[in-house]
N, C-alpha and C positions, 0 to 999 in steps of 0.2 A: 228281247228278254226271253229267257229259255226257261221252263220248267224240268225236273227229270223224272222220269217217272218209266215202271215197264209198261210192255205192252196189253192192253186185254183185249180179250175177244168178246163184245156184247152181241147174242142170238137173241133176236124179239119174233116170236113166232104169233101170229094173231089168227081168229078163226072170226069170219066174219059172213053175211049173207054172199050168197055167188060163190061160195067155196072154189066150185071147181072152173069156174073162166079166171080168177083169178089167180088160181095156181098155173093155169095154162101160160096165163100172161106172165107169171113171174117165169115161169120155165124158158118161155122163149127169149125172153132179157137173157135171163143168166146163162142159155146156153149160145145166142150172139155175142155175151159179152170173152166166154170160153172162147169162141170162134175168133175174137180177135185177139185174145192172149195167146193161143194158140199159134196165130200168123206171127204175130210179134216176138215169141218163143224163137220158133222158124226160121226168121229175118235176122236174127241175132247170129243162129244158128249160121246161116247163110253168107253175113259176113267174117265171123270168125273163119270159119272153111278158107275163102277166097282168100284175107289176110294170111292164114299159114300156107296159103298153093303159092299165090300168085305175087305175091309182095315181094315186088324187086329187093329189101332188106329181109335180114331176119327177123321175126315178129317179135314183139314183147312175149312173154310169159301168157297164162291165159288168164292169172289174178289180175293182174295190169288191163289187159284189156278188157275186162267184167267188171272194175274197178270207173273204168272209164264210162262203159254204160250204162251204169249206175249213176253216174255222174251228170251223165245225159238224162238221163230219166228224169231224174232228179229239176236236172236244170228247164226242161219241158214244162215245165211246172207254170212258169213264168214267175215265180213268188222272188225277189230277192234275200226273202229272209228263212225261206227253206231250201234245206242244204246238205249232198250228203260228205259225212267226213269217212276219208278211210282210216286204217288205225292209228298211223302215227299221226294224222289230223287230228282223231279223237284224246288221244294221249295228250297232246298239247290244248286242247276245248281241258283237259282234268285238270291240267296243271295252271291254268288261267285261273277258274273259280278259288283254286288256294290259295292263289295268290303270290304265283313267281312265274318267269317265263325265261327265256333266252333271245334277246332281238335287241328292238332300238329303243321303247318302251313310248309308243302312242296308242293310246284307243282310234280307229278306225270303223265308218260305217260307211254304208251307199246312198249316197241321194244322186236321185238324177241320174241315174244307170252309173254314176261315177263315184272313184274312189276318194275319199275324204278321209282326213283330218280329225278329228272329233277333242282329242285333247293328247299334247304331250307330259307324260309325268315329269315333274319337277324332280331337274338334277339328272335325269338321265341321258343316254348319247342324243335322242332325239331334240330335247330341250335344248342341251347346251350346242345341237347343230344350228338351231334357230326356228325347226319347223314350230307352225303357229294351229292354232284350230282354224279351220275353215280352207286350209289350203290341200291342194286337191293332185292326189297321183298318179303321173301319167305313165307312168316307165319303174318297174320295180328290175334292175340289171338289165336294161333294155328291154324289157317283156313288154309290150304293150296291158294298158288295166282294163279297156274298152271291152266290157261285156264279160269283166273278168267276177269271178263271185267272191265273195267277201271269204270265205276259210281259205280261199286260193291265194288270194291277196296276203292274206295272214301269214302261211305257211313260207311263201316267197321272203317278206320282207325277214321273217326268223331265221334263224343260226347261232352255229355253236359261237360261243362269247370268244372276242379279239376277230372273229372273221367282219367282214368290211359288204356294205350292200349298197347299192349305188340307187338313189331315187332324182327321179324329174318330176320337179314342185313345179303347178302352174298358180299364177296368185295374178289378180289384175292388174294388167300392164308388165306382168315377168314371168318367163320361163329360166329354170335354171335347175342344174344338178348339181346335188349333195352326197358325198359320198360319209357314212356311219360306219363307225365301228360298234360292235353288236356286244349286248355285254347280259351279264342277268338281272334279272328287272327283276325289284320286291315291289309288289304293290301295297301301299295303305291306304287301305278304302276310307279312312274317317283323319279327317282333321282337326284339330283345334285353331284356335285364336292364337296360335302360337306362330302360326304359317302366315300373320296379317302385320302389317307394319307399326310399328312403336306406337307412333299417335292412335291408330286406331283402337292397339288395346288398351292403349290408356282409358280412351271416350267409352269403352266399351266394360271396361273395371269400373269407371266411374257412375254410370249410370246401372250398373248391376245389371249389367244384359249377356246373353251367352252367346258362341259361336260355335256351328258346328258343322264342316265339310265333309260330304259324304262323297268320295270320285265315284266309287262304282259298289256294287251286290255281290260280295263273292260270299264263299261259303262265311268268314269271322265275320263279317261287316257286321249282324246283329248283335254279337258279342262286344263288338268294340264302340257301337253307339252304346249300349247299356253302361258301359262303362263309362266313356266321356259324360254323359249325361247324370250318373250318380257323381260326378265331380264335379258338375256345373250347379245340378240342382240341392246336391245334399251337404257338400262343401260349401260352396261358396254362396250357395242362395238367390241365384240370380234371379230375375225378375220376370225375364221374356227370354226368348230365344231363336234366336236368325238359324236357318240349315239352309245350306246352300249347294244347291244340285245342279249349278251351274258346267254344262260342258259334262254331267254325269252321263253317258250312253246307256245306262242301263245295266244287265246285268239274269241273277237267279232272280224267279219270282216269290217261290218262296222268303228267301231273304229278306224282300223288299216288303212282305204283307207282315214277316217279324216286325223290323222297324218299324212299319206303320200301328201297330197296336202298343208301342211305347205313349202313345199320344194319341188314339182315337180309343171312345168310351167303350168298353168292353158291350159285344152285341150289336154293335154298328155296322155299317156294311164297309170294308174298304174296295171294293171294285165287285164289279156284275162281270160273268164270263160268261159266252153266247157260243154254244158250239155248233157244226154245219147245218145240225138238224134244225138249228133258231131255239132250242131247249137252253134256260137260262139259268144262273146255279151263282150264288153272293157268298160272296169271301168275308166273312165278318172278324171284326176284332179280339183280342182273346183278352183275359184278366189282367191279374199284376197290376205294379206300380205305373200310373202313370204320370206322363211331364208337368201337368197342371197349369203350367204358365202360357200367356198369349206365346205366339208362333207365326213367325214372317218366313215364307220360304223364297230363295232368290232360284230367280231359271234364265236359261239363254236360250237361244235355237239347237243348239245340242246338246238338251237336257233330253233322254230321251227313252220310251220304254216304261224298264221299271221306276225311274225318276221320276216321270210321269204319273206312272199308279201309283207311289207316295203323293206326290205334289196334288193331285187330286184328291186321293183322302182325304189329305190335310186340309185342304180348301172345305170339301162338301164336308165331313162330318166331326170335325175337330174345329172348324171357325179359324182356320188360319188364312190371313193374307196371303197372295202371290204376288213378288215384284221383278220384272226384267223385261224380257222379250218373248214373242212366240215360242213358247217350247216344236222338238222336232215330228211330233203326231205320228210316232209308233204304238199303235193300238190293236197291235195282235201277239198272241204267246205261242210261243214255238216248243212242243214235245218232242226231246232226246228219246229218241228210242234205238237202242244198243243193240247189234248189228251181229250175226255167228261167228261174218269175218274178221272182228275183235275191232269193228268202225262202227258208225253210229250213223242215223238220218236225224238231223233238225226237220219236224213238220209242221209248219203251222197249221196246229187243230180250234183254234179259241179266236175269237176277238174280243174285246172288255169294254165293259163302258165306268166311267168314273162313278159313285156312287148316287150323285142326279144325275141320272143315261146320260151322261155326255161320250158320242164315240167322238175319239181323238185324231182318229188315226187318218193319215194325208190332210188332218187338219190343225193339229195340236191344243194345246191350252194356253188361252190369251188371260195373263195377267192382272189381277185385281187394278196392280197401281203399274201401268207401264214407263220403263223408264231404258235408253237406252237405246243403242241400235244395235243391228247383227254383226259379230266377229268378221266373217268373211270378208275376204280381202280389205282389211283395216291396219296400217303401218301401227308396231309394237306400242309407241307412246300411244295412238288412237286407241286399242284396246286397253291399254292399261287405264286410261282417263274413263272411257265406258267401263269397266270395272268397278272402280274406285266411285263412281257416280251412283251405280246402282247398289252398294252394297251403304254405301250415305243415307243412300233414300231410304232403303231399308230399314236402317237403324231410325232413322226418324219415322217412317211408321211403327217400328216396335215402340217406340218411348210413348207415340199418342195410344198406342193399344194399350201399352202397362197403367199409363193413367186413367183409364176410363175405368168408370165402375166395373165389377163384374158381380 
């Protein structure tokens, strides 16, 4: 989950007893810490030279190669969810939030130092090739993914529409390669009951219950719940309401704290943000119309991120049910900060906790009513049947929530 925001520079100057050992002490930090920016400076220095002397080829350019340090630096980090993009990476990070792209059209994250699956949109080349959620890539045109970072991964699998990109799925018990043609991908972050099978909207018009799929957070996503939700609530009257953030990775956080104040009491907290200093800072709810009715949220293991910080408000301060499986326990926010060279760094500066301190994060959120097991490595009719199971149960928790007093 990304945040965007510029950069600021906070100066905290403090005068306190010991004035001057403690200025000494701070001098001598900061000028050992000079001392090894300096070296590093240097080293940088040091290999570029050598690369343009000695380099049996001719060298890249020197944005390329400073492009590449960066990248290094960056990846030093150890964090897999901080990252820096250069511009045409960041161009394509702008063109995501709006919601269109050029590729094969899957959400993709890393677990396990490895490349995943996360969901393929309905109808697109990736769908109708057969990739599933949970299956894991080893080969994006032969490139090995091992220790590859997730905007790399990205950038590889995209192109211009009608070009062809060859991936190697591993799934339990198969290896095998897919070759996509790449096309432009519209995303719709919000669904209706319109996406669910005959019988189901019947069961679901008949007991006056609503349905609402959110895939991901991009920039319209609060626009487009607003709206589905005056259709459900003020048209048609429904009673309760299922949202289903199943296979969601996430997304903007803003976005995701919009949505969340359609249905959490104005003043509420919807998540606690902890930054490195441990200084804690709560996101509360804003006015407006709210959903009013009980609230079943469905999750899987790759629900994940901002999903999460919904799926948790909804729980702690709105009184909603959770039903599925262990959501994916990404419990930290990542700040875009926009870059001279017209690229950007992802830094993870925050970690969150749900609105009762729950940190999620390499742990996830365990389900009110569990139901279900995890996608990975599961043959097409096995997922569909877990689907179909948990979104059952679901509805039979909404119906006993709508009948109880309130």
């Amino acid at each position: 989950m990304s945040r965007v925001r510029p950069v600021t520079i906070l100066v905290v100057a403090a005068l306190v007893g010991g004035v001057f050992l403690a200025g000494f002490g701070a001098g001598q930090r900061t000028a050992a810490a000079r001392s090894a920016d300096d070296q590093g400076f240097s080293l940088l220095r040091e290999i570029l030279n050598l690369a343009r002397r000695e380099y049996l080829n001719p060298a890249p350019d020197s944005a390329k190669l400073f492009d590449g340090a960066a990248r290094g630096m960056v990846e030093a980090l150890g964090d897999p969810y901080t990252r820096y993009m250069d511009a045409g990476i960041y161009k394509e990070f702008n063109q995501d939030v709006r919601g269109f792209f050029f590729g094969i059209g899957i959400f993709i994250e890393i677990r396990d130092a490895q490349l995943i699956v996360v969901q393929p949109i309905e109808g697109t080349p990736a769908y109708l090739a057969g990739l599933r959620a949970g299956d894991r890539i080893r080969l994006i045109n032969k490139v090995g993914t091992d220790g590859m970072a997730l905007q790399e991964a990205v950038t590889r699998i995209r192109g211009p529409a009608g070009s062809k990109v060859v991936l190697r799925i591993a799934r339990p018990g198969r290896t095998f390669d897919v070759e996509i043609t790449r096309a432009r991908i519209q995303v719709v972050s919000v669904q209706s009951a319109a996406s669910l099978d005959e019988a189901v909207r019947r069961q679901l018009a008949a007991d006056r219950l609503g349905y609402l799929r959110i895939q991901t957070f991009r920039d319209e996503t609060p626009q487009e719940v607003s709206a589905e939700l005056d259709r459900l609530l003020y048209r048609e009257n429904v009673r309760g309401l299922i949202i289903d953030l199943r296979s969601n990775g996430g997304g903007l956080l803003n976005e995701a704290l919009e949505v969340a104040s359609h249905f959490v009491p104005q003043g509420r907290p919807v998540l606690h943000r902890v930054g490195r200093d441990g200084r804690r800072s709560t996101e509360r709810a804003g006015g407006g119309r709210k959903a009013g009715v009980p609230v079943v949220v469905l999750v899987n293991e790759f629900s994940a991120s901002a999903s999460e910080i919904l799926a948790g408000a909804l729980r702690d301060s709105a009184n909603a049910r959770i039903v599925g499986v262990k959501t994916f326990g990404k419990g930290v926010i990542q700040s875009i900060f926009p870059l001279s060279s017209g690229g950007a760094a992802a830094i993870t500066t925050e970690k969150y906790l749900t609105p009762a301190d729950q940190d999620i994060h390499g742990k996830g959120i365990t389900p009110d009513v569990p139901v279900g097991d995890r996608l990975e490595g599961k043959a097409e009719a096995e997922v569909t049947r877990i689907q179909a199971d948990q979104l059952k149960r679901a509805i039979e928790v909404l119906k006993q929530r709508v009948a109880q007093p309130r």
